[in-house]
Every structure is written in C-alpha cells, then in structure tokens.
N, C-alpha and C positions, 0 to 999 in steps of 0.2 A: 045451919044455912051458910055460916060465913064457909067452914070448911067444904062446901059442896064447892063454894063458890069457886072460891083457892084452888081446888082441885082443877074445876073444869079450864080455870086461866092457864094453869101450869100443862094439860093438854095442848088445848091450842098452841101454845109457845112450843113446844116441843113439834107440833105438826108444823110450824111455821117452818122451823129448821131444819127440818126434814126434807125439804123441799129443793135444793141449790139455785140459785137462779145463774141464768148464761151466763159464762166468764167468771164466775165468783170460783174462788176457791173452794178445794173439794172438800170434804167433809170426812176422813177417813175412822172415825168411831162407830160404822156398821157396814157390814158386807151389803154386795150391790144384789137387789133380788132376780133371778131368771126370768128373763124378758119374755113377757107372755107371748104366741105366736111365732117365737123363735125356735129353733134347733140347732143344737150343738152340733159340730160338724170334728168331723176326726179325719185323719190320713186320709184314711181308704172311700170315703163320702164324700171328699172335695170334686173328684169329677163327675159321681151322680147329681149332687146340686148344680153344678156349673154347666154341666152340656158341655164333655169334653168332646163332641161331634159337631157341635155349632149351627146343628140343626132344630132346636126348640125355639126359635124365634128369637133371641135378644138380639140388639141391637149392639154390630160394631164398635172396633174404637174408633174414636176420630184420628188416626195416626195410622202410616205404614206397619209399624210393627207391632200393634195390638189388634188381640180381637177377643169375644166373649170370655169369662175366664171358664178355665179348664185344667185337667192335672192329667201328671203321667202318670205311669204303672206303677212309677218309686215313692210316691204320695207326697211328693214336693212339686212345687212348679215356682216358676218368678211369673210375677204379676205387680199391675200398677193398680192402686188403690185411690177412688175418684171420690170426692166428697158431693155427697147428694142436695147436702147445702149449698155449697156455690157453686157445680158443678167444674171442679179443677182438682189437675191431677195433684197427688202427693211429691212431692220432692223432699230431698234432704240436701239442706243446705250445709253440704260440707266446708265453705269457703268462710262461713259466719265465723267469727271472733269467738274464744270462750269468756264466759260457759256453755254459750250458745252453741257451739260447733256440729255442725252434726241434725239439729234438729229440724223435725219435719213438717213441711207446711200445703196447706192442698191449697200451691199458688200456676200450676202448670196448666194451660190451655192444651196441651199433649202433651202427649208423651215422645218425648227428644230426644230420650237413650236412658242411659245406665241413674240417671239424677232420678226417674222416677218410678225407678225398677227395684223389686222385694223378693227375696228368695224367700218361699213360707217353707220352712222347715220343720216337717213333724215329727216328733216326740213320744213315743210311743207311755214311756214309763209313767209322764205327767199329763198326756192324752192333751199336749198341747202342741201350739207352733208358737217358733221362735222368726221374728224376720231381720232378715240381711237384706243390707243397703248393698246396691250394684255402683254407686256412687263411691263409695269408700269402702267397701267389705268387711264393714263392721256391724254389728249386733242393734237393732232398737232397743234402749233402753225405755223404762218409766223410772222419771227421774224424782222420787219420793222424797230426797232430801233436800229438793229445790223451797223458795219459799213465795209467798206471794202469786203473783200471778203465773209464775213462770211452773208452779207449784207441781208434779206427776208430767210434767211435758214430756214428749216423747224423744229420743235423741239416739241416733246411730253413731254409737261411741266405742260401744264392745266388743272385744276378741275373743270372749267365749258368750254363751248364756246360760242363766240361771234365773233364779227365779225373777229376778229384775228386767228381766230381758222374753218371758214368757208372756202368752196371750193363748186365751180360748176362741175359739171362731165361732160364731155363731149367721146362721143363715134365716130368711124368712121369703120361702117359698113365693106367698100370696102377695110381696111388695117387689119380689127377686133384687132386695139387698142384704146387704152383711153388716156385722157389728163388732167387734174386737173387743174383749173384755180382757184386763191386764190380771195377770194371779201374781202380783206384789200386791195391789191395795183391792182388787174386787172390783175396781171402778172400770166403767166402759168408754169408749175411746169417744170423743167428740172432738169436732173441729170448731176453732174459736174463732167467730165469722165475727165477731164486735172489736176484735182487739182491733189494734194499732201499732204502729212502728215495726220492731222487728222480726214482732211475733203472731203479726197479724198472720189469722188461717192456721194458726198451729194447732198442732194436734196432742190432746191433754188427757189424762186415764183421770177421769173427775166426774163422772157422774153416776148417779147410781141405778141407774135403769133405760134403758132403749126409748127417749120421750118421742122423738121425731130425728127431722133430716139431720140436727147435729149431731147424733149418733149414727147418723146411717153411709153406706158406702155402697159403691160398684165396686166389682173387683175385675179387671183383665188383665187375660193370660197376652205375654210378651212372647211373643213368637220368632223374633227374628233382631 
C-alpha cells in the first residue's frame, strides 16, 4: 500500500509540472505535442489558408497598408502578426538596449510601417519559415540561452538563419488563427500579457501546446 501510495504522489507531481503556468518559464525536457485542430502550413498552403483574393470574409487591418493575410506565387510574403490576446500588432523594438535589442512585443495599435512588418521566408529542406524584421533586416531569433524570464524570447538579431532562427506555421481553419512553433526547443509562440516593464507583451517560444489566445495570432498581409 505504502508503494501504491508513493507511486500515485510521484504521478500527480510530475502532472503538476507538466503543466507551465503564464509567464513561468519554459520547461525544455519534452517536445511540445501537435496541436489538435491545427494544420501545418508549408510554402505553397500559405495563400490557400489565408485567402490570397480577400474574398472569404476576414475582416481587414485596421491600417492603410494591411489587409487579410495572403502569399504570393514565390511562397513568401511580409505580414504583420496581431496577438489575439491583447489584440496589438507585433513590433521589434530595435531601439531597446542589449540584450534586449531587437526583441519583439505585440504592443502596436497598427500597423505604422516597417516596425511591425515580417518577411515569412520558406524553407523548403526544413519545411519551415524563417522571419525577417522589416524594422532592422535581421532574423527572429528564439533566444534559448536567455535565463529567467527573459528565457526563449524572441529577438530580431540575425544575419542568417538556422535552426535558432526557424519556426513551423501552423494554421486552424475553424478559429482562422495561427500559431508559430519554434524548431530550436519545440515550444510554441505565446505572447506575455502578465509581464511588466520592458518586456511586457513579449513574445516567448515556452509553451508546449496551442492552450488559448496566448498562443494565438492574426496574421496580415502588408501590402503597401
């Protein structure tokens, strides 16, 4: 009996952990599972999911130069990335101080130009995208060797990409949002709506599964 006991405590403890809660730091000792109701999206899918005709009903950007997202013929496009949790654009704050430099926050009411614009670059060999900051024309990182809170944040710092600089797209039809899953640690992209100071709203590859809107995003295409 004692050993059933034992066992069932050491269970639960382990389900406990399993679990991350908001803003805690990520947990990188198990891959993040495929998000049920979601679909992986590749190159050539990006304009089928998104309605590169703009005739399936979504609803505009609030901005001159966006509108639903959509891709071209070459399976790239630039688009702004809208957090479904506080409904604000992504920016990269290229002006921030290091280590910070670079890193990216869904603090923009629109979209104002090149601060909240992303080149999604696909990848044919890794069947992933890499994005570029229109802001500084450098690479998003997932920054894995951060610690603390600041822990996987995301940061447009690099001149090439690799695996540190890679993400899988993932789409979900029946909500018509997106998810970003990072292929350095497997963890999916969530925006940090609890923090505070300079990293409030930033955006962190720390979670292990699609839960709700802090994983969730709009994605529009920059047009102009």
């Amino acid at each position: 009996m004692t050993s059933a006991l034992l066992s069932l405590s050491a269970l639960l403890a382990a389900s406990a952990l399993a679990v991350p809660a908001a803003g805690a730091a990520p947990r990188n000792d198990q891959p993040a599972a495929a998000p049920a109701g979601w679909e992986r999206v590749d190159g050539s899918e990006l304009a089928r999911f998104a309605g590169s005709d703009g005739s399936d009903g979504r609803t505009e950007a609030p901005a001159a130069t966006g509108r639903s997202a959509s891709a071209r013929a070459d399976d790239s496009g630039t688009f702004a990335l809208k957090s479904v949790r506080n409904g604000k654009f992504t920016a990269t704050e290229k002006n921030y101080a290091a280590p910070n430099t670079g890193a990216l926050r869904a603090r923009s009411a629109t979209v104002t130009g090149a601060w909240e614009g992303f080149a999604f670059e696909w990848h044919e060999a890794t069947q992933t995208y890499a994005l570029k900051s229109l802001a500084n024309n450098r690479y998003v990182a997932v920054e894995g060797n951060y610690t603390g809170n600041s822990q996987n944040v995301l940061r447009a710092r690099s001149t090439g990409a690799g695996t540190w600089e890679r993400f899988t797209l993932y789409y979900n039809e029946d909500l018509d949002r997106w998810a970003l899953q990072s292929a350095l640690n497997g963890r999916f992209v969530a925006m940090e709506n609890s923090y505070t100071g300079s990293l409030q709203y930033a955006l962190r590859a720390r979670s292990l599964e699609v839960t709700g809107s802090w994983e969730q995003f709009e994605l529009f295409e920059i047009t102009g």
